[in-house]
C-alpha positions in Angstrom: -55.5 25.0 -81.7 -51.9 25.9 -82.1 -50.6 28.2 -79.2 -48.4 31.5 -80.3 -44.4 30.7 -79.8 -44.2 33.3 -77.4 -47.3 32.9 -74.9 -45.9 28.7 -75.0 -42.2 29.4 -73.8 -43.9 32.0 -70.6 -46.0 28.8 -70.1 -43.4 26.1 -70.4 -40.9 28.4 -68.1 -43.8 29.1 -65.6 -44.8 25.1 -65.8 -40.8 24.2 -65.4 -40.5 26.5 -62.5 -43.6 25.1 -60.4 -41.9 21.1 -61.3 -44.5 20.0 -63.7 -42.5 17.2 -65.8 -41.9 17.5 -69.6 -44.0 14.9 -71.0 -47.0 16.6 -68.8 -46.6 20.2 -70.3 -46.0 18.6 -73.6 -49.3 16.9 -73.1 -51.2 20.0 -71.7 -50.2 22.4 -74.7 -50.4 19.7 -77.2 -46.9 19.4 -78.5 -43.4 17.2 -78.8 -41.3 16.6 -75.8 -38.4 17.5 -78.4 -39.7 21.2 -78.9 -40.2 21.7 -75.2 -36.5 21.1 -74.7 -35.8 23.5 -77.5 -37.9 26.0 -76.5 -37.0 25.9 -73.0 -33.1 26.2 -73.9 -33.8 28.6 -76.7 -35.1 31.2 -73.5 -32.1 30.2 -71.4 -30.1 31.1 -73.8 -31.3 34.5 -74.7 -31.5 35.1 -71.6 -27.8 36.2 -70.7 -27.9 36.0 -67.0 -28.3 32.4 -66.9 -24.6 32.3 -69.1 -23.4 34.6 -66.6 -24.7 32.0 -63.6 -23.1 29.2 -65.3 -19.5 30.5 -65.7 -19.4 32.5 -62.5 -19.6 28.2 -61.6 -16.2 27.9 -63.4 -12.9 27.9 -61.5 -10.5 30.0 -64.1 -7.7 27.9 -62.9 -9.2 24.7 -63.8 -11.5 24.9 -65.9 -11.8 21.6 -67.1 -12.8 20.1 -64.0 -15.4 22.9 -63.2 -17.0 22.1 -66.9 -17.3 19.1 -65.6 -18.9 19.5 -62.4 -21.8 21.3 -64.4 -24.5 19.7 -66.1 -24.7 18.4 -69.9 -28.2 20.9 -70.0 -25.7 23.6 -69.2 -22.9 22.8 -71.3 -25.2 22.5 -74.5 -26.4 25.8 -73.6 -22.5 27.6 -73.5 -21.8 25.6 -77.0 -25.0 26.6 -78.4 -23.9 30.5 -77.0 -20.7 30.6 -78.0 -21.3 28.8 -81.3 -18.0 26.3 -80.9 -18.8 23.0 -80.7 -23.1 22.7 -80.7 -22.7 19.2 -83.3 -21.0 17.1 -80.5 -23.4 15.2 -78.5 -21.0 13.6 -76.3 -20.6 16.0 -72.6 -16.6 15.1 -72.8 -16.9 16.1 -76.5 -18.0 19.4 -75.7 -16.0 20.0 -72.8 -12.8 19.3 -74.8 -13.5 22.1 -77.3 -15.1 24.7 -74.7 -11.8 24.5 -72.5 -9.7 26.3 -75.2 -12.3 28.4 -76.2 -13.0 29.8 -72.4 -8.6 29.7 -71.4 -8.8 32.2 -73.8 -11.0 34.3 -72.5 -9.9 33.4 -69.0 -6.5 34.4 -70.3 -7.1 38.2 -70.9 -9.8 38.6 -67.7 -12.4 38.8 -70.1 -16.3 38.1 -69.8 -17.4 35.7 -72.3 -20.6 37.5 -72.4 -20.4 40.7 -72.9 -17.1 41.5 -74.9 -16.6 43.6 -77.6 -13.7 44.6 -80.3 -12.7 47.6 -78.5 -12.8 45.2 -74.8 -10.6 42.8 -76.1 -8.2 45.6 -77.8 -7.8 47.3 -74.0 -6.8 44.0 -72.7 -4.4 42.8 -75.3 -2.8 46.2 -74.5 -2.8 46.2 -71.0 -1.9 42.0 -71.1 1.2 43.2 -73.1 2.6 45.5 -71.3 2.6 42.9 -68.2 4.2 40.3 -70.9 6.3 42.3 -73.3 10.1 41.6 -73.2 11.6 45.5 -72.8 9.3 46.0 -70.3 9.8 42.9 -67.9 13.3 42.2 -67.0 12.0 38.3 -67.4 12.6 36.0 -70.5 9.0 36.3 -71.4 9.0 36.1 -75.2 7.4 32.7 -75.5 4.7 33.9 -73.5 4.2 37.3 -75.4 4.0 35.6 -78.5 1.5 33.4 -76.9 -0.3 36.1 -76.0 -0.5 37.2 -79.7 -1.9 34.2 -80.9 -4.7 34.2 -78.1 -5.5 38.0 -79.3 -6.0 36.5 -83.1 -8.0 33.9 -81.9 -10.2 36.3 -79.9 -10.7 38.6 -83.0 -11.9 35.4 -85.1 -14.5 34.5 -82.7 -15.9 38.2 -82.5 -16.4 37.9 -86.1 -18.5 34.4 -85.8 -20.8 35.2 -82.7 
């Protein structure tokens, strides 16, 4: 008898949280070990506050390190969420594409999880007046062209998630 999609993802979540081990759910509602895994991360990553959990874990500073410290369950999940680097199976693999992808972010003080056009807009603006060069008596032209390549960036990967 094949169980509805829905009613096995509640059941693998509430069979997970009570420490039941894969292979014994996968035996109790009669499928793979492979689609347990993929439900289970499908529902962690819809559900946004366990993104939110994982990069409140990352130190903006260092981010590298912090990806590291996290585990390679967790870092699948952020690829598969922010749809950057999913096709790497390696954790250093992954890790070496999410660090740009999250400075950037980092960069302007933005969420990575809840941004939007118009969010990324009001902190380009208020980024460049910190940065622009008539404004600061500093030499900080490099950076404010930086700054402009970051904001493209940004736009690009609104348009892909």
């Amino acid at each position: 008898m094949k169980i509805p999609k829905n009613y096995r993802i509640k059941e693998i979540v509430k069979l997970l949280s009570r420490g039941y081990k894969v292979k014994e759910i996968a035996k109790v509602l009669s499928v793979s070990v492979s689609t347990i895994y993929r439900d289970y991360q499908n529902f962690r990553l819809n559900a946004n506050f366990v993104i939110s959990d994982i990069l409140y874990k990352i130190d903006k500073i260092n981010i590298e390190k912090s990806l590291q410290k996290l585990s390679y369950s967790d870092i699948c999940l952020l690829a598969k969420r922010f749809n950057c680097c999913y096709w790497i199976r390696s954790k250093l693999g992954k890790i070496s594409k999410l660090v740009p992808f999250l400075s950037v972010f980092f960069y302007f003080d933005l969420n990575p999880v809840s941004f939007t056009k118009e969010s990324i807009k009001r902190a380009y603006f208020k980024k460049s007046k910190q940065l622009h060069p008539d404004m600061t008596k500093k030499d900080t032209n490099k950076e404010f062209c930086n700054m402009k390549i970051y904001y493209n960036v940004l736009l690009k990967t609104v348009e892909l998630i």
